[in-house]
N, CA, C and O atoms as CSV, one atom per row, in Angstrom:
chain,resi,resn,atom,element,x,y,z
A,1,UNK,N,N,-92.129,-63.607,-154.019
A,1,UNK,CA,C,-93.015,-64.369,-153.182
A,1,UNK,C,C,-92.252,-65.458,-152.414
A,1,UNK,O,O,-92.230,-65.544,-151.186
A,2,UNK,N,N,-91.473,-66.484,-153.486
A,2,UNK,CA,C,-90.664,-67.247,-152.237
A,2,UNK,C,C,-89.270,-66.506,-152.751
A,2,UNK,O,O,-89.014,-65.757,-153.694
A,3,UNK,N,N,-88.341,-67.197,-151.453
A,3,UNK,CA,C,-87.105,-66.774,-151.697
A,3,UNK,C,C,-86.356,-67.456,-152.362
A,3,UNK,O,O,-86.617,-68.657,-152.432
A,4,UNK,N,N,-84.971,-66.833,-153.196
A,4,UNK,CA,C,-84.479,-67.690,-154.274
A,4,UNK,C,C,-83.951,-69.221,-154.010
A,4,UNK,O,O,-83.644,-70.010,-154.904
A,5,UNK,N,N,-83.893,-69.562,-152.146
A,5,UNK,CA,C,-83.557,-71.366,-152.497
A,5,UNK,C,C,-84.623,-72.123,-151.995
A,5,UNK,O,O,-84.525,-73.151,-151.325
A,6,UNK,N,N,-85.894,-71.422,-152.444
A,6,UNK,CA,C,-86.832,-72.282,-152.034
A,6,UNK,C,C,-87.384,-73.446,-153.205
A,6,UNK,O,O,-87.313,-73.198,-154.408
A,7,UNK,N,N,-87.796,-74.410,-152.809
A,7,UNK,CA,C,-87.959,-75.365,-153.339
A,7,UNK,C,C,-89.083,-74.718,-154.708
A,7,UNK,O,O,-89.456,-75.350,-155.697
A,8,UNK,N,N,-89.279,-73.884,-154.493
A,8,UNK,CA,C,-90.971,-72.905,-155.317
A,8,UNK,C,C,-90.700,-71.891,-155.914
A,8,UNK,O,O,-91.532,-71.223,-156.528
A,9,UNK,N,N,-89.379,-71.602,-155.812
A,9,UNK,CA,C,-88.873,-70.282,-156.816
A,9,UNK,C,C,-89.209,-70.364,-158.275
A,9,UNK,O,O,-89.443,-71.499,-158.690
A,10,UNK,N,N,-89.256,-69.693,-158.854
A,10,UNK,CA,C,-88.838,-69.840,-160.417
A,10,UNK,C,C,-90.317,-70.940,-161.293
A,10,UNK,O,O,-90.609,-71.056,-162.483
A,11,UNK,N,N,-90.923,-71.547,-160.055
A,11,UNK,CA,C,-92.183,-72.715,-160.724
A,11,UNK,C,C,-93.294,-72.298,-161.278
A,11,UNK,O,O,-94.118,-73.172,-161.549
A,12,UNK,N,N,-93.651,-70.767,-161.623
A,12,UNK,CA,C,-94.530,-70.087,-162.031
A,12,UNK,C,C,-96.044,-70.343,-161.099
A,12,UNK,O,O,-96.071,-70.956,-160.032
A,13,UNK,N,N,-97.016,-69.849,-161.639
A,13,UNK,CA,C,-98.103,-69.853,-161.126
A,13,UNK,C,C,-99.157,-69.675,-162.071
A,13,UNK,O,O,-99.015,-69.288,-163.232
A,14,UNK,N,N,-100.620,-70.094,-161.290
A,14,UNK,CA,C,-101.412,-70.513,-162.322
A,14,UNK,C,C,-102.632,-69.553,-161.674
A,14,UNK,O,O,-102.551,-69.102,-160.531
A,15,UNK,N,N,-103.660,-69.329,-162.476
A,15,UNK,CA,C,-105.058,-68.962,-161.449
A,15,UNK,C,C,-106.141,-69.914,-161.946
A,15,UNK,O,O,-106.536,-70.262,-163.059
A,16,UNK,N,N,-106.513,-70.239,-160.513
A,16,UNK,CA,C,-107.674,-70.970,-160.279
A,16,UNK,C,C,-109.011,-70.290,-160.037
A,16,UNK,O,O,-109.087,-69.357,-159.237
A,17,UNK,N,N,-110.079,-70.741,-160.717
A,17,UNK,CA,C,-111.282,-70.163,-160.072
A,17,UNK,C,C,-112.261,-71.138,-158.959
A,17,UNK,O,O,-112.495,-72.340,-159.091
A,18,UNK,N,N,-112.623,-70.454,-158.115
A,18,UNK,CA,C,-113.398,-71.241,-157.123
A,18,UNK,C,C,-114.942,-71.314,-157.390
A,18,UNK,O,O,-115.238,-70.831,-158.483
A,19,UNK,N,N,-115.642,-71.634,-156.910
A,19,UNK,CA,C,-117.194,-72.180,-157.397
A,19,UNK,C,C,-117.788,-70.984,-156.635
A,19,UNK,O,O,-118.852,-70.593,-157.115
A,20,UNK,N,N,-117.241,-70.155,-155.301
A,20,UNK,CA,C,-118.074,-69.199,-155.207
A,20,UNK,C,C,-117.127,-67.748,-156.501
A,20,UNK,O,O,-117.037,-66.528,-156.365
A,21,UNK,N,N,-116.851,-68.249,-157.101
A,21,UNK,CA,C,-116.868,-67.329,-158.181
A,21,UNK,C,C,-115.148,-66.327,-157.789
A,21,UNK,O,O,-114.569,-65.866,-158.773
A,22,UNK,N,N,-114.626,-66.136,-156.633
A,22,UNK,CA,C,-113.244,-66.152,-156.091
A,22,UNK,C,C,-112.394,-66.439,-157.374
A,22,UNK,O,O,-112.719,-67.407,-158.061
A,23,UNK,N,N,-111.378,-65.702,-157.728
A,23,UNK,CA,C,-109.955,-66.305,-158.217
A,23,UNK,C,C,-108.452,-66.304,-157.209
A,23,UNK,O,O,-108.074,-65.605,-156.269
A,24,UNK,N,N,-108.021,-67.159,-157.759
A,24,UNK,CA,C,-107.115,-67.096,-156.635
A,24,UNK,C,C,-105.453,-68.010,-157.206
A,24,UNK,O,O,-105.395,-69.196,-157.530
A,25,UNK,N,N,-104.596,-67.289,-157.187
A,25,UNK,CA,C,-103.559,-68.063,-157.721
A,25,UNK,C,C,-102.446,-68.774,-157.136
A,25,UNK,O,O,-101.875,-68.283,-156.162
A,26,UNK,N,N,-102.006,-70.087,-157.720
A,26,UNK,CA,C,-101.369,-71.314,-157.175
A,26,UNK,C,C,-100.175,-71.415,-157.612
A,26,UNK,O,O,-99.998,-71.184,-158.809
A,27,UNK,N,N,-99.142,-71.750,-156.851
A,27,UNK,CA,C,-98.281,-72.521,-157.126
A,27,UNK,C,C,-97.872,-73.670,-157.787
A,27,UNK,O,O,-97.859,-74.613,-156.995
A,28,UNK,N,N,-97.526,-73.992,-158.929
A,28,UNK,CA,C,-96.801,-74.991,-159.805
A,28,UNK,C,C,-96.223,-75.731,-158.513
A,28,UNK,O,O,-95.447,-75.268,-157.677
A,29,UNK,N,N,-96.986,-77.400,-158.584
A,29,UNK,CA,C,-95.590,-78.133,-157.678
A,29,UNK,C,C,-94.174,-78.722,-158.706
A,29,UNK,O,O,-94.126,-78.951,-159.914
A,30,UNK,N,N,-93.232,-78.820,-157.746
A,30,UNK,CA,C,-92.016,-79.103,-158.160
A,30,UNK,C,C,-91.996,-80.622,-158.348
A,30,UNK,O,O,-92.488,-81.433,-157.562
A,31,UNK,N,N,-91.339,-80.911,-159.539
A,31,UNK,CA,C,-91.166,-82.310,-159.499
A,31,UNK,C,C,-89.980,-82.771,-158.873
A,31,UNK,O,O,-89.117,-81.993,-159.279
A,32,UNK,N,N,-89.371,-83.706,-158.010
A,32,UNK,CA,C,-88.639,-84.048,-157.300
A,32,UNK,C,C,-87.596,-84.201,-157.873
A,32,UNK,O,O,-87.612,-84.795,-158.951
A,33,UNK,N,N,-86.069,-83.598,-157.203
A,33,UNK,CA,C,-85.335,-83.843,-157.966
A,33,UNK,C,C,-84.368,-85.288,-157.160
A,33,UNK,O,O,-83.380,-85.251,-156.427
A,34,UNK,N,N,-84.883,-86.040,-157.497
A,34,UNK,CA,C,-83.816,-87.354,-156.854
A,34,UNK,C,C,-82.747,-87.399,-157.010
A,34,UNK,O,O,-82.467,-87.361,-158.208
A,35,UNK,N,N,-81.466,-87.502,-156.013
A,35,UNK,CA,C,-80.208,-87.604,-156.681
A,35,UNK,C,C,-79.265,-88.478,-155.802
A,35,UNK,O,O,-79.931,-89.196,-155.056
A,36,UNK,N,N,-78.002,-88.631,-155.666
A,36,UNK,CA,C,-77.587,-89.805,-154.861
A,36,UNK,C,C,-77.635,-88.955,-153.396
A,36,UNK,O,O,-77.934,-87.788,-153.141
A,37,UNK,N,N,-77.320,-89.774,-152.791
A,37,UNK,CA,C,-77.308,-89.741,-151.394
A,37,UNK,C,C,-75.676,-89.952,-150.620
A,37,UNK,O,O,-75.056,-90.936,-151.022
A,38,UNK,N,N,-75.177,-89.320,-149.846
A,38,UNK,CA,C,-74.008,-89.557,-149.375
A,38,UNK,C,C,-73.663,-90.446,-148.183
A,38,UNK,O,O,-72.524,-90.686,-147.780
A,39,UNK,N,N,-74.779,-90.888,-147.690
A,39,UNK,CA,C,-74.647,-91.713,-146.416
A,39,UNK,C,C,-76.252,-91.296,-145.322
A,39,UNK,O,O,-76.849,-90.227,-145.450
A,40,UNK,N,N,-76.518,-91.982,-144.698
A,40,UNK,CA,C,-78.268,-91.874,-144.274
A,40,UNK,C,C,-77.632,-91.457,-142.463
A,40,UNK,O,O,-76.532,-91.767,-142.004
A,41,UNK,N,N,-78.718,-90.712,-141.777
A,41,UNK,CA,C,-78.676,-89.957,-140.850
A,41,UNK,C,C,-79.786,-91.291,-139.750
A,41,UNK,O,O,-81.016,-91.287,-139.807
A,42,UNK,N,N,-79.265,-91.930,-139.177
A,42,UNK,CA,C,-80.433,-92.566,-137.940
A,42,UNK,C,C,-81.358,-91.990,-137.287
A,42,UNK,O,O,-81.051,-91.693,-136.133
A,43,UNK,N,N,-82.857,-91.606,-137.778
A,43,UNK,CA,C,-83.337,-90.565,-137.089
A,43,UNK,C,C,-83.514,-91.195,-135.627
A,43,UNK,O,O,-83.913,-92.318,-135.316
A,44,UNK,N,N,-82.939,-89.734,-134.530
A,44,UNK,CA,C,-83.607,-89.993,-133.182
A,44,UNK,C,C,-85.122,-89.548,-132.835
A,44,UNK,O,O,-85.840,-89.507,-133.834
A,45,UNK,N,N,-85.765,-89.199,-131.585
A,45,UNK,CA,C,-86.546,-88.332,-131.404
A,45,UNK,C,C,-86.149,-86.985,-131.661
A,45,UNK,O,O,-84.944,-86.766,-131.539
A,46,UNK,N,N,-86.854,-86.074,-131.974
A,46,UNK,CA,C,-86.316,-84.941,-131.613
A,46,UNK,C,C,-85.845,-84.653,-132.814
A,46,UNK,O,O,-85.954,-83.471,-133.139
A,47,UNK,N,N,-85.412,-85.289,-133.482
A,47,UNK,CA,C,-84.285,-85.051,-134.902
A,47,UNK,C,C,-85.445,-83.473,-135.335
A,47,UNK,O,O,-86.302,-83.224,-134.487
A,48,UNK,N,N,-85.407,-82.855,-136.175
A,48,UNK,CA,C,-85.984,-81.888,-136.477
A,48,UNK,C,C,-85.072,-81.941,-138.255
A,48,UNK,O,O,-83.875,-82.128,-138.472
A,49,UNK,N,N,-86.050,-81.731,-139.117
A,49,UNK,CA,C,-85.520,-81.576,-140.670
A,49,UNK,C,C,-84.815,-80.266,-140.938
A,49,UNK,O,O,-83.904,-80.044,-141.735
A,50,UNK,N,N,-85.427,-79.448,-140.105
A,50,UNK,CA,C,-84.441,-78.014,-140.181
A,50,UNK,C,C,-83.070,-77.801,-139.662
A,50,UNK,O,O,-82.214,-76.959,-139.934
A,51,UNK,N,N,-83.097,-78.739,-138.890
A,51,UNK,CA,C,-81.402,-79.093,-137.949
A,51,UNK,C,C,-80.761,-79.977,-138.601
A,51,UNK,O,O,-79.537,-79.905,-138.713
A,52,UNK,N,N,-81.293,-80.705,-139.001
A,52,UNK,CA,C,-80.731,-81.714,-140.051
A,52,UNK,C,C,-80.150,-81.056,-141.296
A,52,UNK,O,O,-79.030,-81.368,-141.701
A,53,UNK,N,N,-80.936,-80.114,-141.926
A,53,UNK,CA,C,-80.675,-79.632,-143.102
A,53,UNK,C,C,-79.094,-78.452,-143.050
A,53,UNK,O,O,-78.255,-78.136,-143.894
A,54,UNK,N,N,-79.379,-78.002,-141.198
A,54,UNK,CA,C,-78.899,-77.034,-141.122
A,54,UNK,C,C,-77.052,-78.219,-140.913
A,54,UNK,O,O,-76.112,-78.035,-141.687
A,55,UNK,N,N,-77.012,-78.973,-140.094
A,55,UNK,CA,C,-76.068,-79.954,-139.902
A,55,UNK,C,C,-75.708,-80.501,-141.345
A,55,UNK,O,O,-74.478,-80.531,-141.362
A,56,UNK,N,N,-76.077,-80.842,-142.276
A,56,UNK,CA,C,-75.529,-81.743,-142.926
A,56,UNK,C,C,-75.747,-80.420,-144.636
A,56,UNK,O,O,-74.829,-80.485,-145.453
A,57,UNK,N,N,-76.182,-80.047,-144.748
A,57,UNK,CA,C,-76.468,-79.250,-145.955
A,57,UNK,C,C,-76.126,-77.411,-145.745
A,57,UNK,O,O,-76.265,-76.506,-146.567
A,58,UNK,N,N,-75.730,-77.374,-144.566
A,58,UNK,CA,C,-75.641,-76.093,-144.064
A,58,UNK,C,C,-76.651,-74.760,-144.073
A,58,UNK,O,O,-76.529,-73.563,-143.815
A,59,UNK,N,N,-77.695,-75.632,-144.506
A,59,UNK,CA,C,-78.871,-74.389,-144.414
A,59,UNK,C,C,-80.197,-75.080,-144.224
A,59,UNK,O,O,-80.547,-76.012,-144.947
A,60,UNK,N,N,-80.805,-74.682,-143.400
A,60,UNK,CA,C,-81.457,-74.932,-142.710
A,60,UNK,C,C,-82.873,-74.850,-143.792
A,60,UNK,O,O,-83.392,-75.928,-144.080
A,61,UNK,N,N,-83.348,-73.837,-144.250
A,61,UNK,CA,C,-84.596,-73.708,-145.256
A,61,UNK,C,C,-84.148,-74.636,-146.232
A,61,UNK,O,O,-84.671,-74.374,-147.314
A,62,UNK,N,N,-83.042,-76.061,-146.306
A,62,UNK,CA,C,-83.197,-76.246,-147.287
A,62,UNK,C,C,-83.303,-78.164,-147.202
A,62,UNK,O,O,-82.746,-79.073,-147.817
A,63,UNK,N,N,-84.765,-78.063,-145.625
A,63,UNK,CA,C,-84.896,-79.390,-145.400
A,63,UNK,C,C,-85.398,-80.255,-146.659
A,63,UNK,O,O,-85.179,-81.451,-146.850
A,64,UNK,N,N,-86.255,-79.208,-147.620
A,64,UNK,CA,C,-86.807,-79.807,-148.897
A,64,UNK,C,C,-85.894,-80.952,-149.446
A,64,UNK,O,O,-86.292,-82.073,-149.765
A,65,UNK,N,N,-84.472,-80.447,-149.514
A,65,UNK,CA,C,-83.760,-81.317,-150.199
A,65,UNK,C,C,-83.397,-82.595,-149.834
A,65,UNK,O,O,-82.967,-83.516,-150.528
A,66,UNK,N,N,-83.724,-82.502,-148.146
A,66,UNK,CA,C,-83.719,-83.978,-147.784
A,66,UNK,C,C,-85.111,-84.855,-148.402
A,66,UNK,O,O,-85.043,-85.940,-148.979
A,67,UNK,N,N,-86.202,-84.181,-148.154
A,67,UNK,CA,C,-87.394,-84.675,-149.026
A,67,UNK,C,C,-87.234,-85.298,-150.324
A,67,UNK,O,O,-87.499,-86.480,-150.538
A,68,UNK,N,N,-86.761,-84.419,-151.253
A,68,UNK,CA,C,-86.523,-84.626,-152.630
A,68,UNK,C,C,-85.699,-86.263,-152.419
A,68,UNK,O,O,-86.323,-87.244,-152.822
A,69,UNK,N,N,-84.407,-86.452,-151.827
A,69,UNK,CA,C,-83.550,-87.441,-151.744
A,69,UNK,C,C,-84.210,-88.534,-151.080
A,69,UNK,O,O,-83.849,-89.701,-151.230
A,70,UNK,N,N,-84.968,-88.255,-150.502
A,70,UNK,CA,C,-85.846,-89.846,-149.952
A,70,UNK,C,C,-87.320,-90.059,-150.576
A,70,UNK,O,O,-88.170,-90.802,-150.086
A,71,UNK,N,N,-87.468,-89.319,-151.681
A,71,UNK,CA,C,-89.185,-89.302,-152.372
A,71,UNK,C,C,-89.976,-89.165,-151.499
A,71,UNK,O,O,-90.730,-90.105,-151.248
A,72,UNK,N,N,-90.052,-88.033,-150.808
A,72,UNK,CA,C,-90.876,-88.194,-149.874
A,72,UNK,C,C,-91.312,-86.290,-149.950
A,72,UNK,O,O,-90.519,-85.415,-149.603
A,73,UNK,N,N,-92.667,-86.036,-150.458
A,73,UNK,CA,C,-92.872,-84.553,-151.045
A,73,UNK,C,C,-93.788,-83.977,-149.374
A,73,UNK,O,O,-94.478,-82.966,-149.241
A,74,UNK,N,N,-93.575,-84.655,-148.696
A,74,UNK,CA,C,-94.157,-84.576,-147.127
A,74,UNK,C,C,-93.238,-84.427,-145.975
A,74,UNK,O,O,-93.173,-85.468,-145.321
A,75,UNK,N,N,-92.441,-83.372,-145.480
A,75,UNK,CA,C,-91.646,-83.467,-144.426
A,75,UNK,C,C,-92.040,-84.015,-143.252
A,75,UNK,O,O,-91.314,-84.515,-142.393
A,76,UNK,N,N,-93.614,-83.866,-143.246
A,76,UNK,CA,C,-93.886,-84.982,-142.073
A,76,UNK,C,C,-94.030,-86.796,-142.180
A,76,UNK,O,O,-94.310,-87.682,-141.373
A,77,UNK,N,N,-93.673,-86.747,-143.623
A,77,UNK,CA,C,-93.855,-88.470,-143.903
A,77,UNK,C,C,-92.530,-88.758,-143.642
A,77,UNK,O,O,-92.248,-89.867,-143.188
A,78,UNK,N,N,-91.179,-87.467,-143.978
A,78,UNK,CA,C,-89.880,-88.333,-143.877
A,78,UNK,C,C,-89.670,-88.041,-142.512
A,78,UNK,O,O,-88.522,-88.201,-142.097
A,79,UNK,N,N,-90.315,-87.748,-141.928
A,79,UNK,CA,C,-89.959,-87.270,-140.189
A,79,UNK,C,C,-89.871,-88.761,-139.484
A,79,UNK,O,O,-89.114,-89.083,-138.568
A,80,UNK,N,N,-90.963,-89.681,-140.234
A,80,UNK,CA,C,-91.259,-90.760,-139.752
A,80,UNK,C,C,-90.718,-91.730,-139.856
A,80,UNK,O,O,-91.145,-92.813,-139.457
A,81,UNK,N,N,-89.023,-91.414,-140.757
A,81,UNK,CA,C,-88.537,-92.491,-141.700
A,81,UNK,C,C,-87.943,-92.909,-140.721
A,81,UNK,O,O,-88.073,-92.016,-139.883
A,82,UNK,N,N,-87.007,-94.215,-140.028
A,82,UNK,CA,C,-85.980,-94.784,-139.131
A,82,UNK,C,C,-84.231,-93.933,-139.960
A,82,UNK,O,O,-83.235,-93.848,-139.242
A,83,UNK,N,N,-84.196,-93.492,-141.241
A,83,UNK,CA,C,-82.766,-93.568,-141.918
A,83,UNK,C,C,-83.693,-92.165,-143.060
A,83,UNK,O,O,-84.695,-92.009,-143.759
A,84,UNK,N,N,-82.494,-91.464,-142.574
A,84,UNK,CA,C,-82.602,-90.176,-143.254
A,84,UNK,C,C,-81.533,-90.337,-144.787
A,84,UNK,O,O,-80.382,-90.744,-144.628
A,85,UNK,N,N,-81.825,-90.133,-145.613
A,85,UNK,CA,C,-80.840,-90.173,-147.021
A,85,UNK,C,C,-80.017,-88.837,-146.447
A,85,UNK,O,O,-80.305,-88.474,-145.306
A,86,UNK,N,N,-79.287,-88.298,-146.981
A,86,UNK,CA,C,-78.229,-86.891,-147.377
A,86,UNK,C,C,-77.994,-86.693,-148.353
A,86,UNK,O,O,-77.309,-87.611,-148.803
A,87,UNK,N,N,-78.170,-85.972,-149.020
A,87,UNK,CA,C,-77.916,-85.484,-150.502
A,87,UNK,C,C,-76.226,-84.332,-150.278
A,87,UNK,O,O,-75.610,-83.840,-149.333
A,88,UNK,N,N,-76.150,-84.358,-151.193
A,88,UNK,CA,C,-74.395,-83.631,-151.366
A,88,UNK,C,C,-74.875,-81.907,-150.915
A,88,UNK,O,O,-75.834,-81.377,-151.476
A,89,UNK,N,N,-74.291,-81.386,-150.149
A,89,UNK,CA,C,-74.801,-79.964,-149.784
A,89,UNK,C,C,-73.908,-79.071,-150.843
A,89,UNK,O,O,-72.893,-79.245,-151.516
A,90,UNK,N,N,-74.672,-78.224,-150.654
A,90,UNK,CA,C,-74.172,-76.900,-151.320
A,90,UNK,C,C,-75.218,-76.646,-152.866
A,90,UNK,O,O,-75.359,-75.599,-153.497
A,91,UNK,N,N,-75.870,-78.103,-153.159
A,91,UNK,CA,C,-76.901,-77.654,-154.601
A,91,UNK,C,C,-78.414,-77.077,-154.423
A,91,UNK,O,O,-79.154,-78.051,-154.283
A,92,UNK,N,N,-78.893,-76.287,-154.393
A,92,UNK,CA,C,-79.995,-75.785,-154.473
A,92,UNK,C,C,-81.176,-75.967,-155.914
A,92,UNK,O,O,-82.274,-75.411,-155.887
């Protein structure tokens, strides 16, 4: 279902039932993995988390990890940040 460096791999899943009587199954969220940071990115306009991820972490699906490094479980909340954290590339 996801692919192996997605932030959702491996987190199992649960089933929910809905009130019109529907089941339907969920994703386990990930708890954040915080870790140091190597130096912060000045966001411009335009900055994009996937270019970022792809520039500084070398892969692009793996903007999550900028998330994780600034507590921020919303890529559109860290979109908004002035100073992007960097986490060390290459850990998934």
């Amino acid at each position: 279902m996801f692919t192996a460096n997605s932030r959702y791999a491996g987190l199992g899943t649960y089933t929910v039932t809905l009130d019109d009587g529907r089941t339907v199954t969920a994703t386990n969220l990930p708890v954040s993995q915080r870790g140091p940071v190597l130096g912060y990115h000045p966001r411009i306009e335009g900055d994009r988390l996937d270019l970022l991820a792809a520039r500084y972490l070398k892969d692009p699906t793996a903007f999550w990890r900028l998330c994780d490094a600034n507590t921020s479980f919303s890529p559109d909340a860290l979109a908004a940040r002035p100073l992007i954290g960097i986490p060390p590339a290459g850990k998934t």
